[in-house]
C-alpha positions in Angstrom: 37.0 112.2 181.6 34.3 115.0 180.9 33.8 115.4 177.6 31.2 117.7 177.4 32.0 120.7 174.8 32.0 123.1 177.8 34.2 120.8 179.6 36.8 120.9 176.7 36.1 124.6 175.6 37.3 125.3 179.4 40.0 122.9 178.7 41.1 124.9 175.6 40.9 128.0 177.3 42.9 127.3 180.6 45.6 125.9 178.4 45.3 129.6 176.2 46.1 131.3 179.3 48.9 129.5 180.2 50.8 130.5 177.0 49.2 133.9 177.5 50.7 134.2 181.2 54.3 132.7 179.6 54.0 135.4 176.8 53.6 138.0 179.7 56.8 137.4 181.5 59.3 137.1 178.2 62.4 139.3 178.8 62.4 142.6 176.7 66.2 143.7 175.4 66.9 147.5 176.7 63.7 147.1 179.8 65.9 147.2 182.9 63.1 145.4 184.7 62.9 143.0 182.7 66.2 142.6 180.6 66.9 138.5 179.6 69.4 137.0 181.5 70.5 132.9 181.2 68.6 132.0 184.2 65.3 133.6 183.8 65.6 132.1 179.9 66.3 128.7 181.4 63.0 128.8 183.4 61.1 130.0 181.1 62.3 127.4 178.7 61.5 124.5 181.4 57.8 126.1 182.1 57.0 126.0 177.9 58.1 122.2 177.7 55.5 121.4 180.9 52.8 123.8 178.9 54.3 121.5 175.6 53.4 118.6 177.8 50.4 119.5 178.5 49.3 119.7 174.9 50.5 116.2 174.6 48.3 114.7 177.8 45.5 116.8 176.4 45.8 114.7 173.0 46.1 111.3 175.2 43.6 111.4 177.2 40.8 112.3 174.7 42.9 109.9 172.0 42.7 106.8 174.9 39.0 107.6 175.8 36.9 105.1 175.2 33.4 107.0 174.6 34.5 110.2 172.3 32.2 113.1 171.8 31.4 114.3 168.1 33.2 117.4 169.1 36.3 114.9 170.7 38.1 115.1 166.8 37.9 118.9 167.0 39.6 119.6 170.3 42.4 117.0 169.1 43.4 118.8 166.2 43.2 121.8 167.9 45.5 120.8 171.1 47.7 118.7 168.5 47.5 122.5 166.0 49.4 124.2 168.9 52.3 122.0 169.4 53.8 123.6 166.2 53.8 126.9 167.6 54.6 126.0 171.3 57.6 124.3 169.1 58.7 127.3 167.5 58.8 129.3 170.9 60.7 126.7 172.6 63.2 126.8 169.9 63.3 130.8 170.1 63.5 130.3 173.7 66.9 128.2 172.7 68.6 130.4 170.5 68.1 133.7 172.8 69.6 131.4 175.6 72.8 130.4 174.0 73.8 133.8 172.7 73.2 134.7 175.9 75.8 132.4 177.4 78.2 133.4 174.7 77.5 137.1 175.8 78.7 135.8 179.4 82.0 134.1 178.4 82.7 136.9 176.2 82.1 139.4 179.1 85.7 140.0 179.8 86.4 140.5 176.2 83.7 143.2 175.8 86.1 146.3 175.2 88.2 144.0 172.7 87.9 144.9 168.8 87.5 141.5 167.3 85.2 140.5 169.9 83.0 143.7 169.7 81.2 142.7 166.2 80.7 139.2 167.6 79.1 140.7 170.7 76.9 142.7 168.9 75.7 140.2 166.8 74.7 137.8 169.4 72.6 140.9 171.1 70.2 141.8 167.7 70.0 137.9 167.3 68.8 137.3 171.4 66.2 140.3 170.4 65.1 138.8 167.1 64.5 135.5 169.0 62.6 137.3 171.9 60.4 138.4 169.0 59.9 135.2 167.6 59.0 133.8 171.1 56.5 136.1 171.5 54.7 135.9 168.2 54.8 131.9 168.6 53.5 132.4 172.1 50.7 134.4 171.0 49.8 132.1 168.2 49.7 129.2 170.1 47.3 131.1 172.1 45.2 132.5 169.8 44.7 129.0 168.4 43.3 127.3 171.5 41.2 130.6 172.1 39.3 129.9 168.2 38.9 126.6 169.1 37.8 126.9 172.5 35.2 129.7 171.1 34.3 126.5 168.5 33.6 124.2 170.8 31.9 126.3 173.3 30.5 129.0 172.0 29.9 131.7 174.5 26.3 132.1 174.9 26.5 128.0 175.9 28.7 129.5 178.1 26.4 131.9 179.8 23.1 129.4 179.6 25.3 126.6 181.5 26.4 129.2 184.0 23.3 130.9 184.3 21.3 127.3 185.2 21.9 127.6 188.9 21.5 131.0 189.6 18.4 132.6 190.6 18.5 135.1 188.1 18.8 132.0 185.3 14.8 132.3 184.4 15.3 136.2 183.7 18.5 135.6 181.6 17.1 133.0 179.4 14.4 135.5 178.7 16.6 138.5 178.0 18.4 136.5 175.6 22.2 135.3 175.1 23.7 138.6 174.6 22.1 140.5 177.5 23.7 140.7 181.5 21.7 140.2 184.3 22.4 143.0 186.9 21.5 142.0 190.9 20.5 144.4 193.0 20.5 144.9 196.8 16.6 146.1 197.0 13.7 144.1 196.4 12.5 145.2 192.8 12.7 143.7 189.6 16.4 142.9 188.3 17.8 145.7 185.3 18.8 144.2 182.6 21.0 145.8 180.3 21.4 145.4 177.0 25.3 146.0 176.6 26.7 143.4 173.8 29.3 141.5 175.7 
């Protein structure tokens, strides 16, 4: 396993993006285009307990290594960190899925009195939920992007990426916070000095 700080800061970040990309399909109540139903719960469930997974065989593998990096302790606590989170979402996830289902056995009982309250209830508690899911998502997310910043700070980043590219020798002399801008004629290369 590579267990270079940029190999886990990537690592951390990849794994960031996935709960980010989750976060970005939730259902929102009242959005036609997007409006929660059972199934789309029920996937969306199953794809945060392989991202819940993951967080797990991220914590094996460096746990079971046999040479660990100073950094290795870091990236553990941080993977292990986001299980809580990812936990909380899952459970969200849950609890928006089964008042869903009792808002489809209930259907045909929809213009009934005593089951109006009930109905309506089970609606504000699948949008509380929804809420909760995303604010779990985005904290798990958030988390691994700190650490992953930790780990690999950026302008470690940009040296390693600049190492192989011919405009590496201009870049390490214009400093971590500049960008090196290519051009199509033959003169010297503009650098400029935007912070990224």
């Amino acid at each position: 396993m590579n267990n270079t700080p940029l190999a886990d800061g990537q690592a951390l970040r990849a794994t960031a993006s996935a709960f980010d990309a989750l976060r970005g399909k939730l259902p929102v109540l009242g959005d036609r285009h997007r409006s929660p139903d059972t199934v789309t719960l029920a996937r969306q469930i199953s794809q945060l307990g392989a991202l819940i997974t993951t967080l797990g065989d991220q914590v094996l593998f460096r746990a079971n290594a046999e040479n660990q990096a100073p950094h290795t302790a870091q990236v553990i606590n941080s993977f292990a960190d986001a299980v809580g989170p990812a936990g909380r979402a899952a459970s969200a996830l849950g609890a928006a899925a089964h008042q869903l289902s009792f808002l489809d056995l209930t259907e045909h009982l929809r213009d009934q009195p005593h089951a109006r309250g009930a109905r309506e209830v089970a609606t504000l508690v699948i949008g509380n939920a929804l809420a909760m899911a995303d604010t779990a998502l985005r904290d798990t997310a958030d988390s691994l992007h700190a650490a992953s910043a930790t780990v690999s700070p950026q302008s470690e980043r940009l040296r390693v990426a600049r190492a192989g590219s011919p405009l590496a020798d201009t870049a390490a002399q214009s400093g971590p916070d500049t960008v090196v801008v290519a051009t199509a004629h033959p003169v010297q290369p503009h650098v400029s000095t935007r912070g990224r």
